[in-house]
DRENDO-1510 file (C-alpha; in Angstrom, 1 decimal, always signed):
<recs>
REC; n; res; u; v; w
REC; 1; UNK; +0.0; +0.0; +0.0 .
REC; 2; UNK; +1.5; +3.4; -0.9 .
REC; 3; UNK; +2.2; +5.4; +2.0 .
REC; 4; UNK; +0.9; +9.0; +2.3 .
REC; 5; UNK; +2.9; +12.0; +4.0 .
REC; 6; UNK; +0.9; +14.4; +5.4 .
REC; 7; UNK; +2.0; +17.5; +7.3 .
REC; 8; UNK; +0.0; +19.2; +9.8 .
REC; 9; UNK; +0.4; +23.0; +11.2 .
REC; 10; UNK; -1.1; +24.1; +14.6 .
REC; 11; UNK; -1.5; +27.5; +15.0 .
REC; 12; UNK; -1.9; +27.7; +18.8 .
REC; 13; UNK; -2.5; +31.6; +18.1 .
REC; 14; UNK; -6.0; +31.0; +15.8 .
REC; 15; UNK; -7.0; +27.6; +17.1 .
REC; 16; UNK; -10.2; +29.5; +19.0 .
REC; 17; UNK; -11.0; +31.0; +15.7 .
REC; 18; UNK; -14.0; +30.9; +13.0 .
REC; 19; UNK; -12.4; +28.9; +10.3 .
REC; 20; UNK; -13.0; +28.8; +6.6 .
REC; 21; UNK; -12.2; +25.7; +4.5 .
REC; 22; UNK; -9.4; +25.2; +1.6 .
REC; 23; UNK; -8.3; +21.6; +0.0 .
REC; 24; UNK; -4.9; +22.1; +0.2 .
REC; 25; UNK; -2.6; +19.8; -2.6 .
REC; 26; UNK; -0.8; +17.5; -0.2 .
REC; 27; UNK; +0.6; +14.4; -2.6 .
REC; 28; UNK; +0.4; +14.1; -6.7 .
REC; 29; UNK; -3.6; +13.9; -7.4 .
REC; 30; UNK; -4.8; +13.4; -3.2 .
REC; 31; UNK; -5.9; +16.1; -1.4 .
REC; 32; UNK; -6.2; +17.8; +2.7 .
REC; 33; UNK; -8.9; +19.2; +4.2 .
REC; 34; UNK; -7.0; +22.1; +5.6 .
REC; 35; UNK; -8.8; +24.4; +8.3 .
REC; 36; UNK; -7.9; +28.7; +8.0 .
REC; 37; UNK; -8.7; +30.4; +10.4 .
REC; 38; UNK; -10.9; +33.5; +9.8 .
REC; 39; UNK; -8.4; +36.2; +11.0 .
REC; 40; UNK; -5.9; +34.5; +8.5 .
REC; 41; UNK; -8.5; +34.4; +5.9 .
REC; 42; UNK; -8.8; +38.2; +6.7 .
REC; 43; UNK; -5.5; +38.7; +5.9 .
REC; 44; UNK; -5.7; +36.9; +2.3 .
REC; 45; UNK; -8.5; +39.7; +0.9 .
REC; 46; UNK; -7.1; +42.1; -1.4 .
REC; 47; UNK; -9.4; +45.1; -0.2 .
REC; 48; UNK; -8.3; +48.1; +1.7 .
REC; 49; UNK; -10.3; +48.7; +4.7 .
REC; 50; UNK; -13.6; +49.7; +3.3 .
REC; 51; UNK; -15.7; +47.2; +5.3 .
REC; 52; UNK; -15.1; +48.1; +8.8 .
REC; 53; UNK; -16.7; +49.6; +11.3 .
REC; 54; UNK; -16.0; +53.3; +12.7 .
REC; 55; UNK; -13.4; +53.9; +15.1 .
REC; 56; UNK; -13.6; +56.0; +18.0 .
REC; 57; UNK; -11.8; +58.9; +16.0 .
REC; 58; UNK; -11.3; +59.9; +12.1 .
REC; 59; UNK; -9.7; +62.3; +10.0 .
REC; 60; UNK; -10.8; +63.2; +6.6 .
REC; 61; UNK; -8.3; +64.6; +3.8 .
REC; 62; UNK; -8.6; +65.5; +0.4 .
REC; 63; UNK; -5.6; +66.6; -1.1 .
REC; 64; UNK; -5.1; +68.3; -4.8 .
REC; 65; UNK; -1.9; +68.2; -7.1 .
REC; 66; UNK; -0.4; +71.4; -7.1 .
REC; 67; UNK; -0.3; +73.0; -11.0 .
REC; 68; UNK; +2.7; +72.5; -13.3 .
REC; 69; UNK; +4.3; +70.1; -11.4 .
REC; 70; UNK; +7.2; +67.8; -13.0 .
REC; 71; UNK; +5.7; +64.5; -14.0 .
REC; 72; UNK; +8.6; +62.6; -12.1 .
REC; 73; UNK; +8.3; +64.7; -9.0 .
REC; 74; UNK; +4.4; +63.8; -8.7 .
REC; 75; UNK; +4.6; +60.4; -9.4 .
REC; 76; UNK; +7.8; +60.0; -7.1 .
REC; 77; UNK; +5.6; +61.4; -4.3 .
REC; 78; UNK; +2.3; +59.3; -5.1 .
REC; 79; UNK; +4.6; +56.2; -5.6 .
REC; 80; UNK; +5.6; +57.0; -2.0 .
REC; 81; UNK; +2.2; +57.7; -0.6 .
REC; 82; UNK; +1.1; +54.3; -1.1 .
REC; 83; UNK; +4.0; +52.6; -0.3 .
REC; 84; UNK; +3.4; +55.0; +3.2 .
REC; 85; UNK; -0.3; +53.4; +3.9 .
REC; 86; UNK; +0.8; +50.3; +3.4 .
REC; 87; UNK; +3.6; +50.9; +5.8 .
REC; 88; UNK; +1.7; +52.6; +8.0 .
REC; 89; UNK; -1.4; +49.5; +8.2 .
REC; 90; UNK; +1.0; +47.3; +9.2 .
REC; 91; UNK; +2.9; +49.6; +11.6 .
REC; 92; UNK; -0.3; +50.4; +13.7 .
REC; 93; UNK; -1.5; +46.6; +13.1 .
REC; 94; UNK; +1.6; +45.3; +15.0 .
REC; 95; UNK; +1.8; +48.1; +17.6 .
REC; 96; UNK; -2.3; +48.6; +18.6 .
REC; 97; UNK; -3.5; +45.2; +17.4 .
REC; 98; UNK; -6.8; +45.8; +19.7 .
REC; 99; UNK; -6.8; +49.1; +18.2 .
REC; 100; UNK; -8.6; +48.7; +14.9 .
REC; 101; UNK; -6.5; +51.7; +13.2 .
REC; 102; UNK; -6.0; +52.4; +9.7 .
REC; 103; UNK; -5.3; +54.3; +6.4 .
REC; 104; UNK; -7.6; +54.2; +3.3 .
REC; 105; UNK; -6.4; +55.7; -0.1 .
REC; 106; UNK; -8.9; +56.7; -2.4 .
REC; 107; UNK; -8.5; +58.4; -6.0 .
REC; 108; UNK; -10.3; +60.6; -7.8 .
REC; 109; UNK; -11.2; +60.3; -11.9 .
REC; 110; UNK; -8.8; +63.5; -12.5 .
REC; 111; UNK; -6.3; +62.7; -10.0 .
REC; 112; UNK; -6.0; +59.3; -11.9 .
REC; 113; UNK; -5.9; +61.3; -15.2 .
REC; 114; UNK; -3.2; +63.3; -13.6 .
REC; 115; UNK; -1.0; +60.3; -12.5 .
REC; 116; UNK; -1.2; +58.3; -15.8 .
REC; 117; UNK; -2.5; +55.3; -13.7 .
REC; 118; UNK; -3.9; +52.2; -15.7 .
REC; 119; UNK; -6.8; +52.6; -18.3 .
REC; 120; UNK; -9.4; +52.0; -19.1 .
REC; 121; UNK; -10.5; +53.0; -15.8 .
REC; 122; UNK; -13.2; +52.0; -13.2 .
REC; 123; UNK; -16.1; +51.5; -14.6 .
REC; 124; UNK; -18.2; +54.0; -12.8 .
REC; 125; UNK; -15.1; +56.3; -11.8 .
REC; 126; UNK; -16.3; +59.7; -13.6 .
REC; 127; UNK; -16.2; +63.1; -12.1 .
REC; 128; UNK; -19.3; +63.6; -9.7 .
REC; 129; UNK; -21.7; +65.9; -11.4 .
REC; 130; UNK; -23.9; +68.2; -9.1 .
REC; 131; UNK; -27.4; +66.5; -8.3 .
REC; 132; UNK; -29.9; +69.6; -8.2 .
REC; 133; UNK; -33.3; +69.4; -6.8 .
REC; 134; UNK; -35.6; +71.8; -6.3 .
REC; 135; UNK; -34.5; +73.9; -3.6 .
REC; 136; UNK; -31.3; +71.6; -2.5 .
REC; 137; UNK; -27.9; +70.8; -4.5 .
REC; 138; UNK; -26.0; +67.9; -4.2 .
REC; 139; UNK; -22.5; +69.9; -5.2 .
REC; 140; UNK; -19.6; +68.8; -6.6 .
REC; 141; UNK; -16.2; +69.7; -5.6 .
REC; 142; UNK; -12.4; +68.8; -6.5 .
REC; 143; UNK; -10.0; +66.8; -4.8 .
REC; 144; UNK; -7.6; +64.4; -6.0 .
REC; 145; UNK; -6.8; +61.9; -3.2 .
REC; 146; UNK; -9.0; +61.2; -0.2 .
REC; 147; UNK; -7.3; +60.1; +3.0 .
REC; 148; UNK; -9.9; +58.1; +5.9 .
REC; 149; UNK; -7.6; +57.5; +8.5 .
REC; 150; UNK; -9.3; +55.3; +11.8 .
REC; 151; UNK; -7.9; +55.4; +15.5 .
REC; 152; UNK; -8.8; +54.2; +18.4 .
REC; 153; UNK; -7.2; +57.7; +20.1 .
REC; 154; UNK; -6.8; +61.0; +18.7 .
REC; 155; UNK; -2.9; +61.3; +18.8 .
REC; 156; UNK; -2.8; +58.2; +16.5 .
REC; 157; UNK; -4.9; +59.8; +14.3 .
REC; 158; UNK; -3.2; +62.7; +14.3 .
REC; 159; UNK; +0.5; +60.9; +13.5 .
REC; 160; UNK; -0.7; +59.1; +10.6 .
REC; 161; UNK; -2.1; +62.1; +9.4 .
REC; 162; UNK; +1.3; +64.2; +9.8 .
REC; 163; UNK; +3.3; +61.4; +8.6 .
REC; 164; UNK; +1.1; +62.0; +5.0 .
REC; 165; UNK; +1.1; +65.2; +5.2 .
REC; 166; UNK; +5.2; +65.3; +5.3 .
REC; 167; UNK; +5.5; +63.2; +1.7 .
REC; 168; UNK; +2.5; +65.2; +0.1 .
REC; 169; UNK; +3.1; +69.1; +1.0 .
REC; 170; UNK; +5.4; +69.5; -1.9 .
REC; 171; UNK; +3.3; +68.3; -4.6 .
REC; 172; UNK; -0.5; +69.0; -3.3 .
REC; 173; UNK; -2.7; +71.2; -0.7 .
REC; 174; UNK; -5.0; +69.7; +1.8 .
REC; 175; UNK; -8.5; +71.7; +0.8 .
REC; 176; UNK; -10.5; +69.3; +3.4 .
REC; 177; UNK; -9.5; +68.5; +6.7 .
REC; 178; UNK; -12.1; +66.7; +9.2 .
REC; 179; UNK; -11.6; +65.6; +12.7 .
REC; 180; UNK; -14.4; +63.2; +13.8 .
REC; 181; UNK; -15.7; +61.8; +16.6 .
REC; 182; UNK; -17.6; +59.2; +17.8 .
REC; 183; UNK; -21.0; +60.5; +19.8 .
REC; 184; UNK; -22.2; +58.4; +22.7 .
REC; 185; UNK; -23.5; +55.2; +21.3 .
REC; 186; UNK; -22.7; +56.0; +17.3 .
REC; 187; UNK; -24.8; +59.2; +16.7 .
REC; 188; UNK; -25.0; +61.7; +14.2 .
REC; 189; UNK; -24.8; +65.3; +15.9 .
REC; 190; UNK; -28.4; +65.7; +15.6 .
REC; 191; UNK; -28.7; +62.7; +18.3 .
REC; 192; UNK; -29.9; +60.4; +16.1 .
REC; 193; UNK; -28.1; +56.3; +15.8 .
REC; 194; UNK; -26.4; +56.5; +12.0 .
REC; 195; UNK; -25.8; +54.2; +10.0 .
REC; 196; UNK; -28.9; +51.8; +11.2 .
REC; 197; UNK; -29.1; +50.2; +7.9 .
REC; 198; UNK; -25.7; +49.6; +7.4 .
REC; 199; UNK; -24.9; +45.7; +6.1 .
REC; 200; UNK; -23.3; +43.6; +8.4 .
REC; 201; UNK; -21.3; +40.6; +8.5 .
REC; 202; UNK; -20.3; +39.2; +5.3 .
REC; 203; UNK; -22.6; +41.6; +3.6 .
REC; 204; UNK; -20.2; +44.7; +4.0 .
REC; 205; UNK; -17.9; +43.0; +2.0 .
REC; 206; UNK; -20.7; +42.2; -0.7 .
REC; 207; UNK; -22.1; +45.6; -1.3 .
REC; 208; UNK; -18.2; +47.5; -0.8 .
REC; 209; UNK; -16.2; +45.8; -2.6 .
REC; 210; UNK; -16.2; +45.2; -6.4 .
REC; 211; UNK; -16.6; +42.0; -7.9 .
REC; 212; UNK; -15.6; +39.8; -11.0 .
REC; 213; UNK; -18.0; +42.8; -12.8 .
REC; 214; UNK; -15.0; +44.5; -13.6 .
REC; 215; UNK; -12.1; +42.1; -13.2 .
REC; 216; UNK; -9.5; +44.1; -13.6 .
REC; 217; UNK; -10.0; +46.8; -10.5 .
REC; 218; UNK; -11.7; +43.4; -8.4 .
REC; 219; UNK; -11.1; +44.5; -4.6 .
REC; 220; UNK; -11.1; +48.3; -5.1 .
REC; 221; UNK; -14.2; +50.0; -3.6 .
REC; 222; UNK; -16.1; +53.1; -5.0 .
REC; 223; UNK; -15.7; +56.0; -2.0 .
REC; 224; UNK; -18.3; +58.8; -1.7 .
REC; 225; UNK; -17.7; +61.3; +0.1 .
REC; 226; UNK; -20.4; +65.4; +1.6 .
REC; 227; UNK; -19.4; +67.3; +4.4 .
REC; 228; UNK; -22.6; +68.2; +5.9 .
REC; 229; UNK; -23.2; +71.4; +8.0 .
REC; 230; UNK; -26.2; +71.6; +10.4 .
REC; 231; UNK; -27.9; +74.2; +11.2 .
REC; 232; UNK; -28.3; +73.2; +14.8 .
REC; 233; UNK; -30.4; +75.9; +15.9 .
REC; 234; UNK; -33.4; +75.6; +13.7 .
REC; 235; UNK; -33.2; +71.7; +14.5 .
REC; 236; UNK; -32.5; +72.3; +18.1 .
REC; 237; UNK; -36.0; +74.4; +17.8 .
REC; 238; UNK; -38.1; +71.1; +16.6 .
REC; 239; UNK; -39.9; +68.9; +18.9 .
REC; 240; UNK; -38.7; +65.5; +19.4 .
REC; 241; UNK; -41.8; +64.0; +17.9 .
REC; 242; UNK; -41.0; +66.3; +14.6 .
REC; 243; UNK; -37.3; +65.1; +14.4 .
REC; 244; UNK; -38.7; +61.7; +15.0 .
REC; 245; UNK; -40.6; +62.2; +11.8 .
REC; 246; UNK; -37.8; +63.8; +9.8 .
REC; 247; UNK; -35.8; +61.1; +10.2 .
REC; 248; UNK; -38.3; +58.4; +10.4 .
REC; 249; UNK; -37.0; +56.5; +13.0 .
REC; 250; UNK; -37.4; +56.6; +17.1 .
REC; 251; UNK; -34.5; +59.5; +19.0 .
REC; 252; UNK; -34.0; +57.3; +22.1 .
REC; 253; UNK; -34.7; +53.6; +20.8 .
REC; 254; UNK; -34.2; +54.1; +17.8 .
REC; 255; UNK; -37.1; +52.4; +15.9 .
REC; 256; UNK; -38.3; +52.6; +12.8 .
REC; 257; UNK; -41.5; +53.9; +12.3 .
REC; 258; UNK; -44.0; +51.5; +10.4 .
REC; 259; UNK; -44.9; +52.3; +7.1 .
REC; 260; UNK; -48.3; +54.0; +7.4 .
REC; 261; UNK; -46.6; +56.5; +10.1 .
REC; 262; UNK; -43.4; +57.4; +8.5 .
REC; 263; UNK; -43.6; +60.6; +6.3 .
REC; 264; UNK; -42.8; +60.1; +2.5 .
REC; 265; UNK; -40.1; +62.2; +2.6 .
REC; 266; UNK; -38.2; +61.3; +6.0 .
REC; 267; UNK; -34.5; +60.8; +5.8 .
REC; 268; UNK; -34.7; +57.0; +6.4 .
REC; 269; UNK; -37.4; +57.0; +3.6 .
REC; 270; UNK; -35.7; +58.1; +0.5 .
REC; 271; UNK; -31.9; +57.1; +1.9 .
REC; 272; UNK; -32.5; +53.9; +1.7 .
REC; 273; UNK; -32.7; +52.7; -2.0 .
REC; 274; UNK; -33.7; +48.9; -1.7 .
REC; 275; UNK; -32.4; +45.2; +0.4 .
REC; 276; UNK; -30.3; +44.7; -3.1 .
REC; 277; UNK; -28.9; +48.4; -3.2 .
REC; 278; UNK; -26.9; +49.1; -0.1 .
REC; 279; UNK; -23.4; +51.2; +0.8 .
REC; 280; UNK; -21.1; +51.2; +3.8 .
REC; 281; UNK; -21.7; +54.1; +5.9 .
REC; 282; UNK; -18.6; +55.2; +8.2 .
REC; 283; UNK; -20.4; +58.8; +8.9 .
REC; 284; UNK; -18.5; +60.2; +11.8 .
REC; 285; UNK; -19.6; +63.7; +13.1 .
REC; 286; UNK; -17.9; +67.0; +14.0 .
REC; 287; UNK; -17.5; +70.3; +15.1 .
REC; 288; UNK; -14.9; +73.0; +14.4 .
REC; 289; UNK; -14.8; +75.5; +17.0 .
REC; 290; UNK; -12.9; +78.3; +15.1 .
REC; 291; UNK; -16.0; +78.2; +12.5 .
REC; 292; UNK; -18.7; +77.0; +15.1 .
REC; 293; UNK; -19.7; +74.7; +12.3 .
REC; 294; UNK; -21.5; +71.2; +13.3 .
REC; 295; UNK; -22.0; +68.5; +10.8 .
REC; 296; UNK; -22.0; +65.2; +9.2 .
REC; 297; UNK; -18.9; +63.9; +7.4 .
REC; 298; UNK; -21.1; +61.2; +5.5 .
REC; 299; UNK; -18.9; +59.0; +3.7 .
REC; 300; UNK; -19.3; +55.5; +2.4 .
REC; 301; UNK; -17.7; +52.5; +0.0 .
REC; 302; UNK; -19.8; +50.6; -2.4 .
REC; 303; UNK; -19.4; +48.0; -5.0 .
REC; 304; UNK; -20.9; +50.3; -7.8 .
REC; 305; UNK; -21.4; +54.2; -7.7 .
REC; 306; UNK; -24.6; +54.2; -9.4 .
REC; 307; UNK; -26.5; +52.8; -6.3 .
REC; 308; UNK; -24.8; +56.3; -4.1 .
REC; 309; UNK; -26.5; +58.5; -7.4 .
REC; 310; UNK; -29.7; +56.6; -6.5 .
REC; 311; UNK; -30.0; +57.8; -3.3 .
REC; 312; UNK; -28.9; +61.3; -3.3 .
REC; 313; UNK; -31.6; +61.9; -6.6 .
REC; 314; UNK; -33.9; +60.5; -4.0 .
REC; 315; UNK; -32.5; +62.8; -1.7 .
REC; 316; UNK; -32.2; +65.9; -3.4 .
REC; 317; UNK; -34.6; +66.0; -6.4 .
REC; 318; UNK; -37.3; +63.7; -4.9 .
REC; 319; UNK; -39.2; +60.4; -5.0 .
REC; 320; UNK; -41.1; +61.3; -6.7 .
REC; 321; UNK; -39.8; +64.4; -7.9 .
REC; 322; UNK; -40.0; +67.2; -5.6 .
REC; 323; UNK; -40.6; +65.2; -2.2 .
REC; 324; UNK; -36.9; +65.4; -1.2 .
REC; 325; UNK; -35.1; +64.6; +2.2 .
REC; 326; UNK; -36.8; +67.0; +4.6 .
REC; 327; UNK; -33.5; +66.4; +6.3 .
REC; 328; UNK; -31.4; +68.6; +3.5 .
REC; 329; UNK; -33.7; +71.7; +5.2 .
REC; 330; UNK; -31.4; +71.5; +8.2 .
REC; 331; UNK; -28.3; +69.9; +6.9 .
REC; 332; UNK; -26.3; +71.8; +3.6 .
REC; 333; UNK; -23.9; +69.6; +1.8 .
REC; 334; UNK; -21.1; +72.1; +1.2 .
REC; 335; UNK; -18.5; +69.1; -0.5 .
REC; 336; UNK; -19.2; +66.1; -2.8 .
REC; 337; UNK; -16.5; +64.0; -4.6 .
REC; 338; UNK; -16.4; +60.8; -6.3 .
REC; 339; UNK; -13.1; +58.6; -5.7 .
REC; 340; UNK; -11.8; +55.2; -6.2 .
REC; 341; UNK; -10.3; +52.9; -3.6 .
REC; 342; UNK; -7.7; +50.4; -4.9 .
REC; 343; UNK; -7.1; +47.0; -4.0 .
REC; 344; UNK; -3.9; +45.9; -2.4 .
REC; 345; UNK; -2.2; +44.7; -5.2 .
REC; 346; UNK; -2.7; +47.4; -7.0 .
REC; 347; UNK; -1.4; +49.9; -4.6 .
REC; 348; UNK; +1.6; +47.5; -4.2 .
REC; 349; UNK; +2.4; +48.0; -8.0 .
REC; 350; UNK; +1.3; +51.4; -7.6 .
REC; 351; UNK; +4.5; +52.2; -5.2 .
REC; 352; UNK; +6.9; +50.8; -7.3 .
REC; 353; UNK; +5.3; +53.3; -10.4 .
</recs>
């Protein structure tokens, strides 16, 4: 009887793990059932970090190239830049492993003009055209790269944020810089839970990251991103039960109202664009205290960018037209840019441009 050789590893460190299953190629034609744990099957995807939750603390950059720069000098410094977040992932990885820190690169349709990257591009990676409705504007603004930097603490945040900032001053300016926050139990400003109809579980990676639908950019992620400023006074002046019914949904409990209570155009209403059309949210809220502005940083990562223009039309112009997001009458989206996240690989062959 031929004799079969068969090598086993324990991992003591991921034995208490979820696994997942791979049939591993032991000897010529037989085959292992070899277990993987899920934190090392987390480490094979070839995503950035566009599926996890919100940390404690965020920043938000959007950087643009400086004009009539030499070619070699920009694509020196972006080479750099994601050589730097992949540095920096593993750094804070190692360091905070409890920590859930991280850097997310995103680019935009002219800041991949710019850099000569691979084309054809993304599919849906375009310039973000204003969305107009009848008394609210979804704008559009420029930006190039878009930084969304996690930390458990503020002074991580902060380092990981200076550390960029030191490789990209010479070729770009930072038009956008947000500091958020987490607020009590996840909270917009307005004291209402965001993000309640986020996916979770295996679903954020289904409706973040993109698929064998356009096989060359599989694992990038398309990244949305509105600053939103509040008027807090006007919504400070509403009853609870009228907040209730702008957003649709319970302050305190946060409920959803049933269908024959909830107004036609609450926020929850019209956000929301369908079970088969969904985002990742990682809203974080803020405040500057030199402006005195509050707001929303709304942000999110989906598969395809046509569901995110679904619901801001719904939003903005109406559904049906006119009934808008009652919402938008105390919240003005002063920023609005459309950018690309790529996958690991690529930003691997990106650094060595």
């Amino acid at each position: 009887m031929e004799t079969s050789y068969y090598i086993w590893y324990v991992v003591y460190n991921f034995l208490p793990l979820c696994p997942q299953k791979l049939l591993l190629p032991i000897y010529k034609n037989r085959y292992q059932l070899l277990i993987i744990p899920q934190k090392i099957n987390t480490l094979m995807k070839n995503y950035q970090n566009v599926t996890d939750l919100p940390n404690n603390n965020t920043v938000f950059l959007v950087w643009v190239f400086k004009k009539d720069l030499d070619k070699a000098q920009l694509t020196a410094a972006f080479a750099k830049i994601c050589a730097l977040i992949g540095n920096l992932n593993h750094s804070v990885a190692d360091r905070f492993p409890d920590a859930r820190a991280s850097v997310t690169l995103g680019i935009s349709h002219s800041g991949w003009l710019t850099l000569g990257l691979p084309k054809p591009l993304p599919k849906e990676l375009k310039d973000f055209k204003p969305i107009k409705g009848s008394k609210h504007t979804a704008v559009a603004t420029q930006g190039d790269l878009h930084f969304h930097i996690r930390a458990h603490n503020p002074s991580l945040a902060y380092d990981m944020s200076a550390t960029i900032e030191d490789v990209l001053r010479p070729v770009a300016d930072c038009i956008v810089n947000v500091q958020g926050f987490r607020y009590w139990d996840g909270r917009a400003i307005i004291g209402f839970v965001d993000g309640t109809e986020n996916p979770q579980g295996e679903e954020r990676e289904q409706f973040a990251v993109v698929g064998d639908e356009d096989s060359p950019y599989q694992g990038g992620s398309y990244l949305f991103v509105q600053k939103y400023v509040h008027d807090m006074n006007a919504w400070r002046a509403l009853p609870v039960s009228e907040q209730e019914r702008v957003i649709g949904r319970s302050k305190e409990m946060d409920i959803e109202m049933d269908d024959d209570t909830k107004p036609s155009n609450a926020h929850s209403a019209l956000a929301n664009v369908g079970d088969d059309l969904k985002v990742v949210r990682d809203n974080m809220p803020f405040h500057d205290p030199e402006s005195h502005q509050m707001g929303t940083y709304f942000i999110c990562y989906a598969n395809t960018f046509s569901t995110v223009e679904k619901m801001l039309t719904n939003m903005f112009v109406g559904n049906p037209v006119g009934n808008y997001d009652r919402l938008l009458d105390f919240s003005t989206a002063e920023t609005g840019t459309l950018f690309f996240v790529p996958s690991l690989d690529m930003m691997d062959d990106f650094s060595e441009l």
